[in-house]
N, C-alpha and C positions, 0 to 999 in steps of 0.2 A: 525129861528135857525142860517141860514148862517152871518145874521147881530150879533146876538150873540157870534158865533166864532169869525168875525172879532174882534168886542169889545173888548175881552179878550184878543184876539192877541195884539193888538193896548195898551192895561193896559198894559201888558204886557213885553211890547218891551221900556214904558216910565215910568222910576223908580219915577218922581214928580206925574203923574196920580197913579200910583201904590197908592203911598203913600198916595194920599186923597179919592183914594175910601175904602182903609184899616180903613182909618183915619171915614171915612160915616160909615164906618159898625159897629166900635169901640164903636162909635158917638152915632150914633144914627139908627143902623140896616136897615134895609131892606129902611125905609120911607128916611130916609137921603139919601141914596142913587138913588131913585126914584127923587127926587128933584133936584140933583146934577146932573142928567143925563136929564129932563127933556123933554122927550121926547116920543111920540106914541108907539115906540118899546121898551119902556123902561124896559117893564114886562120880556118880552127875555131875557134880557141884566141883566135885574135881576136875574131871575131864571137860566145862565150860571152862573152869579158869585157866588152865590149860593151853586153850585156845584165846581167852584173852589178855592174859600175859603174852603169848604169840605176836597178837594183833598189838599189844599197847608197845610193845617195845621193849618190858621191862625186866 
């Protein structure tokens, strides 16, 4: 969870990253972005965005 916060933090703080994980979800949902991120804790990282695409509106 704590690497999931950072994640988001880190999306966050960089408005190009912003833009193509918006762009992955857009895209091609959850799996696009699984790909894009490509990595073991990836599921985390997934299920924080998840929840803040929820919160952000987008």
């Amino acid at each position: 969870m704590q690497l999931a916060t950072e994640a988001v933090t880190r999306i966050e703080g960089n408005a190009d990253l912003m833009q193509r994980v918006i762009s992955a979800f857009q895209a091609g949902g959850i799996s696009a972005l699984e790909q894009l991120l490509n990595h073991p804790a990836a599921s985390f990282v997934v299920a924080a965005m998840k929840d803040w695409q929820k919160n952000k509106g987008t």
